[in-house]
N, C-alpha and C positions, 0 to 999 in steps of 0.2 A: 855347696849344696844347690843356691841358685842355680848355679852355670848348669852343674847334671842336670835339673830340671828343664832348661831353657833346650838344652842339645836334644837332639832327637833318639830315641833308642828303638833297639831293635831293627827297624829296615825292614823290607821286603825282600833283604836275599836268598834265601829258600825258592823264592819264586821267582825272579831274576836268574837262579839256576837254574829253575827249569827251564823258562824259556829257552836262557843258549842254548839247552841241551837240545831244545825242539829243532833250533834253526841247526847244532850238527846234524840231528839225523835228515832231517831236509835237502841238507848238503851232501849229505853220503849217497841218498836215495837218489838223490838227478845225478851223482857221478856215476853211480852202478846203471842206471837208464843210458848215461850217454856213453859207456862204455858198453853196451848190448844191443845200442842203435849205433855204433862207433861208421856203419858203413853206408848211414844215411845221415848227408852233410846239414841237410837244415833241422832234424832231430838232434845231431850234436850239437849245433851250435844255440837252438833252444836251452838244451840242459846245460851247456855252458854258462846262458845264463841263469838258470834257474843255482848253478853251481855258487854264481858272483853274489846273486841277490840274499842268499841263505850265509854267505861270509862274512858279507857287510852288513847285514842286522847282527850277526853275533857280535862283531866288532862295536855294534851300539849299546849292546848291552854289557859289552866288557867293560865299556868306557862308561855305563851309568853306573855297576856296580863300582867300578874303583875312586868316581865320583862321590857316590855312597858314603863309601867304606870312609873318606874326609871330612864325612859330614856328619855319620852315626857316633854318638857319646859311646853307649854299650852295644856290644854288637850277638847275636846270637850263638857265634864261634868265636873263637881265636879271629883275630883281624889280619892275622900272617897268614891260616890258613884261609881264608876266602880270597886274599890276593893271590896266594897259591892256583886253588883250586879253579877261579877263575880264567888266569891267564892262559894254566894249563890247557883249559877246555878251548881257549880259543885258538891254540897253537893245535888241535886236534883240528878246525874248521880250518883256517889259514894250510892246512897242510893239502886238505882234501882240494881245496882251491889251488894249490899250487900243482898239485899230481893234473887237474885237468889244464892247466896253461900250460905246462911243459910238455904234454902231449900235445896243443896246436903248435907250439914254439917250433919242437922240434920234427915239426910234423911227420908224425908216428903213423903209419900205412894201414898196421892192422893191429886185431887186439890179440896176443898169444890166450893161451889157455891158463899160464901161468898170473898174467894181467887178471884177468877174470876170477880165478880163484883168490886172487889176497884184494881185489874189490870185494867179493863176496865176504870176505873173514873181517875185511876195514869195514865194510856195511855192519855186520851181526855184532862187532865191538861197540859200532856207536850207539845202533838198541837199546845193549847190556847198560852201556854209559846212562843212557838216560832212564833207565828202569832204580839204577843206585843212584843218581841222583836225586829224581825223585822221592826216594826213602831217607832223604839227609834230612828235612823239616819231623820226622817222631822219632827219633836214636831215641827218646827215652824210653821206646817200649822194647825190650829184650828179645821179644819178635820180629819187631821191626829191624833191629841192628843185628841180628843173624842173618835176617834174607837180603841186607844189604853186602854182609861179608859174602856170603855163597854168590852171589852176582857178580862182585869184585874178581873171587877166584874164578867165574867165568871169563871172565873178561882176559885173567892171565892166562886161561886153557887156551884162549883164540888165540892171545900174541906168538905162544909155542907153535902154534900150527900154523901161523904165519910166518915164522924165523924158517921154519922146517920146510913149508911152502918158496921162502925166498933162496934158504942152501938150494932146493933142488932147480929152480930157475936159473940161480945164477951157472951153477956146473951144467946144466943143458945150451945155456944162452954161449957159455966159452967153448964148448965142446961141438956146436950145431951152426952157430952164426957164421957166416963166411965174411959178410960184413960187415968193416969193422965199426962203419955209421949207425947202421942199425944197432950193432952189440953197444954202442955207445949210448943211442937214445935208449932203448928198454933196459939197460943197467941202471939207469938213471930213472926210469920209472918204477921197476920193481923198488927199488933203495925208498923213492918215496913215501907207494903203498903199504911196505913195509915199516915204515915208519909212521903210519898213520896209527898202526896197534899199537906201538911201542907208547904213541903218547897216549891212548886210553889206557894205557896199561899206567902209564903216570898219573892218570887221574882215578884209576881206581885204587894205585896206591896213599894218594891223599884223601880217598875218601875213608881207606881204611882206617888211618893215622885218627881223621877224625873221630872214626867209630870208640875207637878204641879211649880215645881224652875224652870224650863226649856220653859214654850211653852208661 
């Protein structure tokens, strides 16, 4: 009984989620800038870093949460899920960060149409992401833990439309590209933006999971 008194309970995770969530969307927001400024070099390379700085704060607070999580006695959720749902979220930033290196890496000439549109769907996922995130601190109100599911299932609308956005890229990209460098570098970009949804689409499924033990 000491010891549970002496440990610390509860945490501030609730709010340590949201901030990552702030620094995703921060980091989505200067990728879709620096991919719509893609063809003025000292604008990309601004939002390149605005891309680094929004990465590496989530990574601080991945590493305070999981900090935390060794340090809280009782925790507000499952202790599996907040290591879950955090890493997840920070593997949603680390990605968006990786789509903008691999574009100077392989230095990528212009932005297709097909680029632009699954930024634009990887943008409106991270939003959603942080709109249900923010509603994970009151699951016990039965209002609240609805409009966090119906945001969820947004969140899945966008990856569909992303998957369906990527089929039609990839068959344009083999069918139009002459070549074969270029079809190399934006396969490889498409695969990543399209993978930026996939992982909101992982964290809206652990938010669900929560919803669902939780409210």
């Amino acid at each position: 009984m000491l010891f549970g008194k002496l440990m610390p309970r509860e945490g501030n995770f609730f709010e340590m989620f949201n901030q990552h969530a702030d620094r995703i969307v921060e980091a989505a927001r200067a990728f879709s800038q620096l991919v719509a400024n893609y063809n003025d070099p000292h604008l990309r390379e601004q939002y390149n870093r605005d891309v680094d700085n929004a990465e590496r704060a989530a990574d601080r607070i991945t590493h305070d949460v999981n900090k935390a999580l060794h340090k809280t006695f009782i925790t507000p959720i499952d202790r599996e899920q907040i290591h879950s749902l955090i890493n997840t979220m920070d593997d949603v930033a680390d990605l968006i960060q990786d789509s903008a290196e691999t574009m100077a890496l392989y230095d990528v000439r212009y932005m297709t149409d097909e680029i632009k549109r699954l930024t634009d769907l990887s943008l409106k996922c991270c939003e959603r992401l942080k709109d249900a995130v923010a509603l994970l601190a009151k699951l016990s109100d039965p209002g609240t833990a609805e409009a966090a599911l119906k945001t969820c299932e947004e969140i899945d609308r966008l990856e569909s439309d992303a998957d369906r956005v990527m089929r039609s890229a990839m068959s344009k990209l083999f069918r139009e590209e002459p070549d074969v460098r270029e079809l190399i570098k934006l396969k490889a970009i498409y695969e990543l933006l399209e993978t930026i949804t996939d992982r909101c689409e992982d964290v809206a499924n652990l938010i669900e999971g929560i919803i669902l033990e939780n409210s």
